[in-house]
C-alpha positions as YAML, in Angstrom:
chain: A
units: angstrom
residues:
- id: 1
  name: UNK
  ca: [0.00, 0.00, 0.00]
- id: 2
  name: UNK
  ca: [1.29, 3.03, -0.84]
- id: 3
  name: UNK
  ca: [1.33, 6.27, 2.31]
- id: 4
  name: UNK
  ca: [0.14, 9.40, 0.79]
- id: 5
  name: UNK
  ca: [1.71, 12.33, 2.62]
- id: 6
  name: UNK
  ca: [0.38, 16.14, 1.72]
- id: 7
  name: UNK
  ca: [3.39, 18.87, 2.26]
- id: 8
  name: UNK
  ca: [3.15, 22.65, 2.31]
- id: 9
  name: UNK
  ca: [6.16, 24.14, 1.15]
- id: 10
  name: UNK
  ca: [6.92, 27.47, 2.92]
- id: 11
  name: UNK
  ca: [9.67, 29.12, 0.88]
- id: 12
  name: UNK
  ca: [9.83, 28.24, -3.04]
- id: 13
  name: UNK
  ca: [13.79, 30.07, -4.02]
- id: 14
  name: UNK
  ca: [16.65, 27.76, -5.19]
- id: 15
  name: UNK
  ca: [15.55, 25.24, -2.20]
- id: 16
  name: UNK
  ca: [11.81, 24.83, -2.94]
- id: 17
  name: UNK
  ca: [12.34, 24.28, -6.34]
- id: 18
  name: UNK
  ca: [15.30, 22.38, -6.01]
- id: 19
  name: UNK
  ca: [13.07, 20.46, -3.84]
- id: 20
  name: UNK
  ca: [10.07, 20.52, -5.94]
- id: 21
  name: UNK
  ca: [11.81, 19.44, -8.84]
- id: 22
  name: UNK
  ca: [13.19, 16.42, -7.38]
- id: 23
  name: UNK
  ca: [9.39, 15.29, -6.41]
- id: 24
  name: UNK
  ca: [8.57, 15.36, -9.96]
- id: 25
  name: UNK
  ca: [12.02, 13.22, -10.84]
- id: 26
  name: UNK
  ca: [11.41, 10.82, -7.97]
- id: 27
  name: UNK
  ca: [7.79, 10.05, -7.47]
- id: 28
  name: UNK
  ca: [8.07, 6.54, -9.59]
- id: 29
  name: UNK
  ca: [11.22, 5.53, -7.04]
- id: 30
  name: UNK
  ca: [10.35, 7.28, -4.64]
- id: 31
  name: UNK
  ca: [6.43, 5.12, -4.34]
- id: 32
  name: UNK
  ca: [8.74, 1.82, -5.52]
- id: 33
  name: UNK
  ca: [11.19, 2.02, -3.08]
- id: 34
  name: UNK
  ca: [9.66, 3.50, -0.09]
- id: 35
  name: UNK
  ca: [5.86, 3.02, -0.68]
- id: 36
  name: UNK
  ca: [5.54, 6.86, -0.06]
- id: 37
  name: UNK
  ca: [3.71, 8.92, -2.16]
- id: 38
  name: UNK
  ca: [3.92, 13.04, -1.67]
- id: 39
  name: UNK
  ca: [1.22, 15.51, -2.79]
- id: 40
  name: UNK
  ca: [2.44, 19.19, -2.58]
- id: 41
  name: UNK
  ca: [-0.76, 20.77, -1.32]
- id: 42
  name: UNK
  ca: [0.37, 24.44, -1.22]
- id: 43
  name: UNK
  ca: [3.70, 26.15, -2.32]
- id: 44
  name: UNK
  ca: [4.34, 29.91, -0.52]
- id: 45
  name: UNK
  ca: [6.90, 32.84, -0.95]
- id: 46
  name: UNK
  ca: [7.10, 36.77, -0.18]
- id: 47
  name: UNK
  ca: [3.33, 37.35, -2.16]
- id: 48
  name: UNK
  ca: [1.77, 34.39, -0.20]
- id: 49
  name: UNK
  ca: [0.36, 31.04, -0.52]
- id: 50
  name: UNK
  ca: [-1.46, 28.93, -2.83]
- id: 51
  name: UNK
  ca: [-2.78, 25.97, -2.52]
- id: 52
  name: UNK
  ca: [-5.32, 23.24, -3.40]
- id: 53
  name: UNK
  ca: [-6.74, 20.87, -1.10]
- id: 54
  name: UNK
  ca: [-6.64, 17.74, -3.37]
- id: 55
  name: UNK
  ca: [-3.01, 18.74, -4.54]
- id: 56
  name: UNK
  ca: [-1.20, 19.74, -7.39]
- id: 57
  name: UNK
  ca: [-1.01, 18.18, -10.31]
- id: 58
  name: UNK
  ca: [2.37, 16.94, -11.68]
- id: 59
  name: UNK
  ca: [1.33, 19.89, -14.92]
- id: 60
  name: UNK
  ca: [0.30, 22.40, -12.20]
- id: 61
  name: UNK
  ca: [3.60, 21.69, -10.64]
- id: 62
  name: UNK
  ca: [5.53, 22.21, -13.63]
- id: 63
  name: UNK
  ca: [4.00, 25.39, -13.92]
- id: 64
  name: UNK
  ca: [4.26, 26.81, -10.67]
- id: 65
  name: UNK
  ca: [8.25, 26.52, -11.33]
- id: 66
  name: UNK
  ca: [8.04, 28.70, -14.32]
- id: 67
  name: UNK
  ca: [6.72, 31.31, -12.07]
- id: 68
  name: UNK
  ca: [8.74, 34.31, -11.28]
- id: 69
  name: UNK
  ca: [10.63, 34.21, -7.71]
- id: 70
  name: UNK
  ca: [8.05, 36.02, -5.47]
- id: 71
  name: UNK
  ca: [4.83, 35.77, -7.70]
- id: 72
  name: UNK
  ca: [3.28, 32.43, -6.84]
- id: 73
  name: UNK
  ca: [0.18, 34.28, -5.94]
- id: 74
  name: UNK
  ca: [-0.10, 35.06, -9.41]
- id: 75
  name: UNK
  ca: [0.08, 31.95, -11.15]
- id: 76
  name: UNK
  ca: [-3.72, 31.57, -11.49]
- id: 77
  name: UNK
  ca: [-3.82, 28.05, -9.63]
- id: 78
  name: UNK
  ca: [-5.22, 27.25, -6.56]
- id: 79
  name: UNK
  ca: [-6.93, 29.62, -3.98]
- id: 80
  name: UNK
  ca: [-4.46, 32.39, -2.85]
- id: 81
  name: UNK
  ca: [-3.91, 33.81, 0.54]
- id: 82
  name: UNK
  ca: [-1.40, 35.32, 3.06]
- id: 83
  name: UNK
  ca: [-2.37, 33.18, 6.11]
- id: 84
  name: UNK
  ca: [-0.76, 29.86, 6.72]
- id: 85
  name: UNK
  ca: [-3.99, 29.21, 9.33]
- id: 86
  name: UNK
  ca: [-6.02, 29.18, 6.04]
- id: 87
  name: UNK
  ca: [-3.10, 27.06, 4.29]
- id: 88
  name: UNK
  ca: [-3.46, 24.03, 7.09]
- id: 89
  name: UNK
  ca: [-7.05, 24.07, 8.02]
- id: 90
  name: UNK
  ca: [-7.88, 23.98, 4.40]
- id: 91
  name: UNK
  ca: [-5.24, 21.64, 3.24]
- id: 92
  name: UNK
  ca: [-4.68, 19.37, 6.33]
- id: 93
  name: UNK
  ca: [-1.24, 18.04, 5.87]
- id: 94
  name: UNK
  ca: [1.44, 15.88, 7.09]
- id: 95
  name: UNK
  ca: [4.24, 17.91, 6.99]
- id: 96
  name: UNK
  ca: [5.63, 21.53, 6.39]
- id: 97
  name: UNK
  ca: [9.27, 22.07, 4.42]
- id: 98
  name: UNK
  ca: [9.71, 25.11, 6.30]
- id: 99
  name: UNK
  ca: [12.30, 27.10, 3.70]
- id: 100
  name: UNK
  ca: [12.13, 30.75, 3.95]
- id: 101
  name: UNK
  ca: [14.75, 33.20, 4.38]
- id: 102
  name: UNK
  ca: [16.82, 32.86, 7.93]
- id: 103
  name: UNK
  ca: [15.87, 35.89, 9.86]
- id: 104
  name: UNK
  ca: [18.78, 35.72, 12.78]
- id: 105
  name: UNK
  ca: [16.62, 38.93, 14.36]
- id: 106
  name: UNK
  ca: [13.29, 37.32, 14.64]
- id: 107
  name: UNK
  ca: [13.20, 33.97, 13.25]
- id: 108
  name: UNK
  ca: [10.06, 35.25, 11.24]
- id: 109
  name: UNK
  ca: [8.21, 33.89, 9.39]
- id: 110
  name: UNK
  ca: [9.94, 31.02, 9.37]
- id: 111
  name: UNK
  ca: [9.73, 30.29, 13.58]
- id: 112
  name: UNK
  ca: [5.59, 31.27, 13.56]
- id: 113
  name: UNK
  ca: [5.16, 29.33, 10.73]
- id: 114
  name: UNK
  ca: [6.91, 26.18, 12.66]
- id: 115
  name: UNK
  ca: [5.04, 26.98, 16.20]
- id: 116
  name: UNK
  ca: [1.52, 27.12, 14.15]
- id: 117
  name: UNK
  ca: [2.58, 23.73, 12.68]
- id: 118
  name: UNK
  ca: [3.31, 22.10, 15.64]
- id: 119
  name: UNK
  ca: [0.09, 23.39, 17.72]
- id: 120
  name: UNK
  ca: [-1.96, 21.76, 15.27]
- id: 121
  name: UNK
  ca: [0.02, 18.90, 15.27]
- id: 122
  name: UNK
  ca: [1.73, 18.81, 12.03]
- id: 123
  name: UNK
  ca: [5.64, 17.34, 11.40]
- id: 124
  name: UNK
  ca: [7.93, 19.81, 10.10]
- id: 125
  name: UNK
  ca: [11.09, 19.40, 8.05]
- id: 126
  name: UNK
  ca: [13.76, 22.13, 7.55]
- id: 127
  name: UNK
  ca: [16.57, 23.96, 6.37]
- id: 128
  name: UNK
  ca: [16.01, 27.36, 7.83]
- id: 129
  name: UNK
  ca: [18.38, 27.61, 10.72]
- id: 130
  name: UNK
  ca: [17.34, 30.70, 12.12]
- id: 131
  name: UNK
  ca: [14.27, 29.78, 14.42]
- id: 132
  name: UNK
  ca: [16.15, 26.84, 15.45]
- id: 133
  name: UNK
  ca: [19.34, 28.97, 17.29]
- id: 134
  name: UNK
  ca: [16.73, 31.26, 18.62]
- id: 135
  name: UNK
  ca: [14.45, 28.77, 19.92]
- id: 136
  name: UNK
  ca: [15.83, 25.36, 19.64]
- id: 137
  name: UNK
  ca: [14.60, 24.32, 23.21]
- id: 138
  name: UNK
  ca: [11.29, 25.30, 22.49]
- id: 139
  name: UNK
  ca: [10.58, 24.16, 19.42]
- id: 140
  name: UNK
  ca: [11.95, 20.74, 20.05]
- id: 141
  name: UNK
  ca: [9.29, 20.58, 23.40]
- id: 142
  name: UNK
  ca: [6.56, 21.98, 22.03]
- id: 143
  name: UNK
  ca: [6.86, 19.06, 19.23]
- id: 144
  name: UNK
  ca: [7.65, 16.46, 21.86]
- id: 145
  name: UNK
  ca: [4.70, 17.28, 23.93]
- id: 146
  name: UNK
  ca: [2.59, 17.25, 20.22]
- id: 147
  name: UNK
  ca: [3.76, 14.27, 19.52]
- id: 148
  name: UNK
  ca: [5.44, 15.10, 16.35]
- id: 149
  name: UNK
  ca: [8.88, 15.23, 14.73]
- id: 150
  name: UNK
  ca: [11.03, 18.31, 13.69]
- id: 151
  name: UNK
  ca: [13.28, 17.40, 10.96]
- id: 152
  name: UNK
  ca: [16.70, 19.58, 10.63]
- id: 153
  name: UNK
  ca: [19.15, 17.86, 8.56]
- id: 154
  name: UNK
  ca: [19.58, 20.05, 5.95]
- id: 155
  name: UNK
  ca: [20.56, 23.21, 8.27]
- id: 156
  name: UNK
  ca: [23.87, 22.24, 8.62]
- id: 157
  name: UNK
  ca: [26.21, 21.12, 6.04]
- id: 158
  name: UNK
  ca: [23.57, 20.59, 3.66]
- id: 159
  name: UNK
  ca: [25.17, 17.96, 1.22]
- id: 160
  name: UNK
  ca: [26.75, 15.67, 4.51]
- id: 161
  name: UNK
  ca: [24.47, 14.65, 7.08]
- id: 162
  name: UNK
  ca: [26.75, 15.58, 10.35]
- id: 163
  name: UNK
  ca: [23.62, 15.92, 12.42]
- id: 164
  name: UNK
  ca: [23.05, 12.33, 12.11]
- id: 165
  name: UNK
  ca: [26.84, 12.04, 13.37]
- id: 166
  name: UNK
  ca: [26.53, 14.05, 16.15]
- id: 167
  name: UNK
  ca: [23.19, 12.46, 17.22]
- id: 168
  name: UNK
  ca: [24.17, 8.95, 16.52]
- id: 169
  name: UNK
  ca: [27.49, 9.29, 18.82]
- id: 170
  name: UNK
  ca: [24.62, 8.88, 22.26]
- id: 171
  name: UNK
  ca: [26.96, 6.97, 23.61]
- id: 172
  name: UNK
  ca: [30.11, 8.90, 23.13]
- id: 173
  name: UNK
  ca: [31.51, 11.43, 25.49]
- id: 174
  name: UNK
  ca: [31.61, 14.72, 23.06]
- id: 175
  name: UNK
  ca: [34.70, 17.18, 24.15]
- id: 176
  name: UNK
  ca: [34.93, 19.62, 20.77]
- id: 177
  name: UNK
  ca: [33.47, 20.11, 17.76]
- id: 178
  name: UNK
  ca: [35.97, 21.69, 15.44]
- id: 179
  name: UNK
  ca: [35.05, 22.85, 12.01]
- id: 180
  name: UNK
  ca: [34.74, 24.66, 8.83]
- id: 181
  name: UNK
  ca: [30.86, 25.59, 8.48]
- id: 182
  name: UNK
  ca: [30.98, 27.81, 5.82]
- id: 183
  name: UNK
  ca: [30.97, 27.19, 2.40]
- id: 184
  name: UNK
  ca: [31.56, 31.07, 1.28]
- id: 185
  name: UNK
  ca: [33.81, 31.84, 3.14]
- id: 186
  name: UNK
  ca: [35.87, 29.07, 2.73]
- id: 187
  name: UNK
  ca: [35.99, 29.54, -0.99]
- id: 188
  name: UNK
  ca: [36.71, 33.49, -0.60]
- id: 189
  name: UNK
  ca: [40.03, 32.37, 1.42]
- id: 190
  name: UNK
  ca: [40.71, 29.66, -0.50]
- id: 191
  name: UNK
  ca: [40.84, 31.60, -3.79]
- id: 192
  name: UNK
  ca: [43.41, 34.32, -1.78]
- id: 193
  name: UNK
  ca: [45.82, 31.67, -0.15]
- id: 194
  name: UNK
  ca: [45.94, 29.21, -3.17]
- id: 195
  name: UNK
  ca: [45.01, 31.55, -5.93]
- id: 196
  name: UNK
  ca: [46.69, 34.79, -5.40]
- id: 197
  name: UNK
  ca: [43.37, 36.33, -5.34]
- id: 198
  name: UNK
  ca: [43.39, 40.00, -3.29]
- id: 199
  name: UNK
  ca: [40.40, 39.58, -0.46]
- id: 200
  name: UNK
  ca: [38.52, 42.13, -2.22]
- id: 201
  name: UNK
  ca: [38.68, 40.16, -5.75]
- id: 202
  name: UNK
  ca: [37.43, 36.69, -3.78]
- id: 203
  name: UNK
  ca: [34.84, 38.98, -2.62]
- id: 204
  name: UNK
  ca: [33.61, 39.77, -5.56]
- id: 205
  name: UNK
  ca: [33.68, 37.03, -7.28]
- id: 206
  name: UNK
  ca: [31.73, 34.96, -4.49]
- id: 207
  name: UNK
  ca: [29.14, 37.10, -4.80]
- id: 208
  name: UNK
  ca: [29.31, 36.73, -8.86]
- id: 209
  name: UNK
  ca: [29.18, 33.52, -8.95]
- id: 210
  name: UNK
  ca: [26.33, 33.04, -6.66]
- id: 211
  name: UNK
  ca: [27.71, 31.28, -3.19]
- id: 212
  name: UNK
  ca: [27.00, 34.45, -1.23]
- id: 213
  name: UNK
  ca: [23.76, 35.32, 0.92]
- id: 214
  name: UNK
  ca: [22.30, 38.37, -0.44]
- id: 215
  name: UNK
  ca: [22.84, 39.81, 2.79]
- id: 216
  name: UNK
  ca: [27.06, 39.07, 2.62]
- id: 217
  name: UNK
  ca: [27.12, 39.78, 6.26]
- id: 218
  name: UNK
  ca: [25.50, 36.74, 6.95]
- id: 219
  name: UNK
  ca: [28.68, 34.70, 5.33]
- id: 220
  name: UNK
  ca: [31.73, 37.73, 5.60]
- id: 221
  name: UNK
  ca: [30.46, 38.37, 9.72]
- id: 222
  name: UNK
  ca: [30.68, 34.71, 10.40]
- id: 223
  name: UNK
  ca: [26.63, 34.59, 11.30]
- id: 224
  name: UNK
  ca: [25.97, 32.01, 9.00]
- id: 225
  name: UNK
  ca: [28.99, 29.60, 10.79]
- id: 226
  name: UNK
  ca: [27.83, 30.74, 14.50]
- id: 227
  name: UNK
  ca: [24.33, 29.38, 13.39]
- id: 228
  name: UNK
  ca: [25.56, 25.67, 12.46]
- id: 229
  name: UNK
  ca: [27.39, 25.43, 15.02]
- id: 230
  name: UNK
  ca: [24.51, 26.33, 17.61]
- id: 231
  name: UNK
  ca: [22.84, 24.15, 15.92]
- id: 232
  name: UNK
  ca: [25.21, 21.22, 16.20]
- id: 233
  name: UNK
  ca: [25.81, 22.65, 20.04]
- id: 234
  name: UNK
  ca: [22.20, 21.73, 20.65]
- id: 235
  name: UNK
  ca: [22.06, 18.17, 19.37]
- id: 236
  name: UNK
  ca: [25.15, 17.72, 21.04]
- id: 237
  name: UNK
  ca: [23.66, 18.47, 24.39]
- id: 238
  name: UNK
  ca: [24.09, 22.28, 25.35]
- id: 239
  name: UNK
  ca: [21.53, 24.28, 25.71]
- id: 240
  name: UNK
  ca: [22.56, 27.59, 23.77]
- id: 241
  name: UNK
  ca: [21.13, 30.28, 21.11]
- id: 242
  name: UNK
  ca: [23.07, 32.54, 18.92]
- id: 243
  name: UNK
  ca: [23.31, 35.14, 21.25]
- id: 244
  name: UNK
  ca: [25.75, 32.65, 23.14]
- id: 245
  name: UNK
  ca: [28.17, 32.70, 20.90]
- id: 246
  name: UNK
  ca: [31.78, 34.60, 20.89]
- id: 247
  name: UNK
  ca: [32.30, 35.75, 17.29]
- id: 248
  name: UNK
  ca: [34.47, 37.67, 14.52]
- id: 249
  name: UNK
  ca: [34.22, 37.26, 10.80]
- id: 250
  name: UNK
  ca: [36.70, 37.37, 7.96]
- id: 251
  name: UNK
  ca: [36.48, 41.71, 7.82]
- id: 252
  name: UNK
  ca: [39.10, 41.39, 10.07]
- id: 253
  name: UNK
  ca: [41.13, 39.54, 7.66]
- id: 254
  name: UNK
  ca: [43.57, 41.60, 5.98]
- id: 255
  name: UNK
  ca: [46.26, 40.70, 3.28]
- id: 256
  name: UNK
  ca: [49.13, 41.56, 5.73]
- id: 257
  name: UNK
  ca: [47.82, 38.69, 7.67]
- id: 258
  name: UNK
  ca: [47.40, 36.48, 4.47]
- id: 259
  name: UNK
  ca: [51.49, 37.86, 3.16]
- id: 260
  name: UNK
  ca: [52.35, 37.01, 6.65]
- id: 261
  name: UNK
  ca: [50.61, 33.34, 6.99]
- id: 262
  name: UNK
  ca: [51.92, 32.37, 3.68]
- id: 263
  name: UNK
  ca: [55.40, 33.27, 4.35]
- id: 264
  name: UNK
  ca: [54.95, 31.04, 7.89]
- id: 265
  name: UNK
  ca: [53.21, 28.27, 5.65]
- id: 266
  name: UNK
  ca: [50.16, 28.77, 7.32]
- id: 267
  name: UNK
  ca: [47.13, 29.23, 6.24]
- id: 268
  name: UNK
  ca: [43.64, 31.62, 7.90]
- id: 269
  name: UNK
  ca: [40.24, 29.50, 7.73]
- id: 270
  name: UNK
  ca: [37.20, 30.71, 9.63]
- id: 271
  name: UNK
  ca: [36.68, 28.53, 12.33]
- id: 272
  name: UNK
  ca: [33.68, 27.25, 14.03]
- id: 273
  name: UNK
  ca: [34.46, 25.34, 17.95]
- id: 274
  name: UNK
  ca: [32.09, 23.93, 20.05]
- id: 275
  name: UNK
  ca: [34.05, 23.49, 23.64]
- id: 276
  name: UNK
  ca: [31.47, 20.95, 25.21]
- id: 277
  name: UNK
  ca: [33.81, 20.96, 28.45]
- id: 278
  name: UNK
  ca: [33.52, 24.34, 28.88]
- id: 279
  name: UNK
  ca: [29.99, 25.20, 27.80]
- id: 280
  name: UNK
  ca: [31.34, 27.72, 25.06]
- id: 281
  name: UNK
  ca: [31.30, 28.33, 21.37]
- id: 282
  name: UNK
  ca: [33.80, 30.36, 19.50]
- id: 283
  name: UNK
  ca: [33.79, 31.04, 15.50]
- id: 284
  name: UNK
  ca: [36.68, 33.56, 14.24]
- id: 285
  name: UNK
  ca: [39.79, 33.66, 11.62]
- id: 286
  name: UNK
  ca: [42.17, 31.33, 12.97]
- id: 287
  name: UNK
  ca: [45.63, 30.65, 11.28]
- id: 288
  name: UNK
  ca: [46.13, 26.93, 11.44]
- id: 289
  name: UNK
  ca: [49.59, 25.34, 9.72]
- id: 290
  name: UNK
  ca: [49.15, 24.01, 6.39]
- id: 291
  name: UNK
  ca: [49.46, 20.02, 7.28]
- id: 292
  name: UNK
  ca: [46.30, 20.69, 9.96]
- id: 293
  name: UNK
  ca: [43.44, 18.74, 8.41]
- id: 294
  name: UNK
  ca: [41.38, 21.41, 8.26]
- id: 295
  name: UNK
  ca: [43.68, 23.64, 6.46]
- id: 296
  name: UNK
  ca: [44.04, 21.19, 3.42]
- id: 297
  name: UNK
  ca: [39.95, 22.28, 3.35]
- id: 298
  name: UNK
  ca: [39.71, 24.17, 0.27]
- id: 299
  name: UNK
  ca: [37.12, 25.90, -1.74]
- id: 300
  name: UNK
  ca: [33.58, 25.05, -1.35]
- id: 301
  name: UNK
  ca: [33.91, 21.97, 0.36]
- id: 302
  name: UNK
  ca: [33.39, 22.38, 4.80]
- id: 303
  name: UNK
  ca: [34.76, 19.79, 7.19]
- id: 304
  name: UNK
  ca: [34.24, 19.13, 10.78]
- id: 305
  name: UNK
  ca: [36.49, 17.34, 13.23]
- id: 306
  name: UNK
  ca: [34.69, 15.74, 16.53]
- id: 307
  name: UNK
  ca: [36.39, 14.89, 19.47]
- id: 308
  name: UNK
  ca: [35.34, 12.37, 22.07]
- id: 309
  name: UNK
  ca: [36.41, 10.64, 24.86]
- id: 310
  name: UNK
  ca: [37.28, 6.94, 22.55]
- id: 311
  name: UNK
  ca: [37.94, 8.75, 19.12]
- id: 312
  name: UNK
  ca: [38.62, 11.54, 16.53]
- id: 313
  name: UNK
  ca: [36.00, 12.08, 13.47]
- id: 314
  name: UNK
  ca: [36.85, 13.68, 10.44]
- id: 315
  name: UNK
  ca: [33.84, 14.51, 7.97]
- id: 316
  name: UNK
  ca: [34.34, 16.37, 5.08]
- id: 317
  name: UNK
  ca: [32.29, 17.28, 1.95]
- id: 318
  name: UNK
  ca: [30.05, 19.97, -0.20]
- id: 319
  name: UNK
  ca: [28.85, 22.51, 2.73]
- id: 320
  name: UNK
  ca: [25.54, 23.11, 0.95]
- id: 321
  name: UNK
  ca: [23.78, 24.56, -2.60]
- id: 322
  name: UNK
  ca: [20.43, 24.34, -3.45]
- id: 323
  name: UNK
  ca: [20.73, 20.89, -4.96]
- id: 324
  name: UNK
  ca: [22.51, 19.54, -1.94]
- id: 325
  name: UNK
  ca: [20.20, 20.65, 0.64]
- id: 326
  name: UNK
  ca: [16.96, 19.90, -1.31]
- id: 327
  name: UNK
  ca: [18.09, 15.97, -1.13]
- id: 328
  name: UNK
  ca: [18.96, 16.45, 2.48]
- id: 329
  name: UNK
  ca: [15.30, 17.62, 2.74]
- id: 330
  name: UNK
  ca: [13.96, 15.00, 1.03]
- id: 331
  name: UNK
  ca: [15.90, 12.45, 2.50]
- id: 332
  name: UNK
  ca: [14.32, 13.54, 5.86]
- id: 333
  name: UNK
  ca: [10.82, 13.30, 4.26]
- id: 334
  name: UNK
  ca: [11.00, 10.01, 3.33]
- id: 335
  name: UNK
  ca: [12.52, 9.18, 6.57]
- id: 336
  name: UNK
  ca: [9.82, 10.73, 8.49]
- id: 337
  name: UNK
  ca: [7.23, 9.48, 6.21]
- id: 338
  name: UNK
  ca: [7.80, 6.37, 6.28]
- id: 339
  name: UNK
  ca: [7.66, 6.22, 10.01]
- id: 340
  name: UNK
  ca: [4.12, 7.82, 10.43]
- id: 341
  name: UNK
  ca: [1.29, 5.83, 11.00]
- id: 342
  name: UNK
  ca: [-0.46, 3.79, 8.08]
...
C-alpha cells in the first residue's frame, strides 16, 4: 500500500524548487522504493500562498516553477492567501518544508510558521536555521509534547548529514566540535591563499558567482557559521542560542595577515568550535599550519572534526547549494514518512 503524505512548502527560491523538482524526478522511485507517495498541497513565498486541497497536479507543478521568484500568488492556480492558518485548516497536511529566508533577528516567518505547525500537530522538516538557534529548546518541546517530529538535517552542512553524526554518537563522550561551516567563506580564502586572489577580488567574485547570501554579512560576519554550530551545540547536548556565541568574521582579515601566513606556511580558515567541556562556542579567523586537516579544506567543500572521549571524526564534503540541501530535505521526508502511522 502506498502512504500518501500532503506537504506545504513554505519558501519556493533555489531550495523549494530544487526540492520541488526532485518530487517530480522521484515520485516513480520514490512510491517503488519507499511506498511513499507526496502531494504538494500548497507552495508559498514573499506574495503568499497557494494551494489546493486535493493537490497539485504533476502539470500544475511544472508550472508553478516557471513562475517568477516572489509571484506564486499570481500563477492563477489554486486559492491564494497570506495566512498559513487558512493554508493548514484547508489543506490538512502531514508535513511543512519550512524554507524561507533565515531571519537571525526574529526567526520570522519562518519560527511562527513552525510553532503554528506544531500546535496543530503537524511534522515539520527544515533547512532554515534561524528559528532553530533562537528557539531550539522550544521548538523541540513543544513538538515532543505534540507528539510530532522536527526534521533539521539540511541546516547544517547541507550535502553531509553531520547531524546524524553528532546524534548517533549517544553513547560517546563529546569534548569539541571543530570545524569549517561555511561554504563562502571558505571559498573566498581559499581563492586568496591558493590563488593569489586580493580579499577584495574573492569577494567579488563569491558574490558573482552566486555562493553568497544576499545579505554578505551573513557569510563575511561569520553569522551564518555561529548558526551551524549552535545548531550542532544543541544536538550535542548544550543548551545555547546565537546570542551565546563569541564571534568575529573574515572583515578582520587583511592581506598583511594572508602575506604574513603564507610566508609562515600557514594558512587563515574561519573557524567554528564547540568546547562541550567548557559550555562555550567560538567562531573567528584562525591561522592553522598548512598540514592541519582542516587547512588542506579548500574551496567550497566544509569539514568538521569531533572529538570524544574513545575517538577523533573527520567529515568532510560539499557545505551546501540548493541541490545539496533539497536531497537532504527529502531524504528527511522520506525518513519521516515512512515512520508515520499507516
Amino acid at each position: 500500500m502506498i502512504h500518501r503524505c500532503g506537504i506545504v512548502v513554505a519558501g519556493f527560491g533555489n531550495v523549494g524548487r530544487s526540492l520541488v523538482r526532485l518530487l517530480l524526478e522521484k515520485t516513480s522511485y520514490l512510491a517503488e522504493r519507499y511506498r511513499v507517495d507526496f502531494s504538494v498541497l500548497a507552495v508559498g513565498d514573499s506574495s503568499g500562498f497557494v494551494y489546493k486541497r486535493e493537490g497539485f497536479s504533476r502539470e500544475e507543478l511544472e508550472k508553478l516553477l516557471q513562475v517568477p521568484r516572489g509571484k506564486v500568488c499570481e500563477s492563477g492556480l489554486g486559492s491564494c492567501t497570506r495566512c498559513i492558518d487558512e493554508v493548514f485548516d484547508e489543506t490538512l497536511p502531514d508535513f511543512l518544508v519550512e524554507l524561507t529566508p533565515a531571519n537571525y533577528d526574529t526567526g520570522e516567518p519562518g519560527l511562527t510558521y513552525m510553532l503554528r505547525a506544531l500546535k496543530r500537530g503537524i511534522n515539520i522538516v527544515t533547512a532554515n536555521k534561524a528559528p532553530l538557534v533562537l528557539k531550539f529548546r522550544e521548538l523541540m518541546e513543544l513538538a515532543s509534547r505534540r507528539r510530532v517530529r522536527i526534521g533539521f538535517r539540511a541546516t547544517v552542512f547541507g550535502g553531509v548529514p553531520i547531524i546524524d553524526v553528532v546524534r548517533h554518537l549517544a553513547a560517546h563522550k563529546i569534548r569539541r566540535i571543530t570545524g569549517i561551516l561555511n561554504a563562502t567563506t571558505n571559498y573566498i580564502l581559499s581563492r586568496v591563499f591558493y590563488d593569489g586572489l586580493s580579499l577584495e577580488q574573492a569577494v567579488d567574485e563569491a558574490r558573482k558567482i552566486g555562493v553568497m547570501e544576499a545579505n554578505a554579512a551573513l557569510d563575511l560576519e561569520g553569522i551564518d557559521a555561529a548558526a551551524k554550530a549552535v545548531i550542532l551545540a544543541n544536538v550535542a547536548g548544550l543548551n545555547v542560542t546565537l546570542s551565546d556565541v563569541s564571534r568575529k568574521g573574515i572583515t578582520l582579515v587583511t592581506m598583511d595577515d594572508v602575506k604574513r601566513c603564507i610566508s609562515e606556511n600557514k594558512v587563515i580558515k574561519l573557524v567554528a568550535e564547540i568546547d562541550l567541556e567548557n559550555k562555550c562556542i567560538v567562531v573567528e579567523p584562525r591561522e592553522l599550519p598548512s598540514s592541519h586537516d582542516l587547512a588542506q579544506v579548500k574551496y567550497l567543500l566544509n569539514a568538521v572534526l569531533i572529538e570524544t572521549d574513545l575517538n577523533t571524526i573527520f567529515v568532510k564534503g560539499i557545505g551546501g547549494g540548493p541541490a545539496e540541501t533539497a536531497i537532504n530535505v527529502l531524504s528527511e521526508l522520506v525518513e519521516l514518512a515512512t515512520s508515520l502511522p499507516r
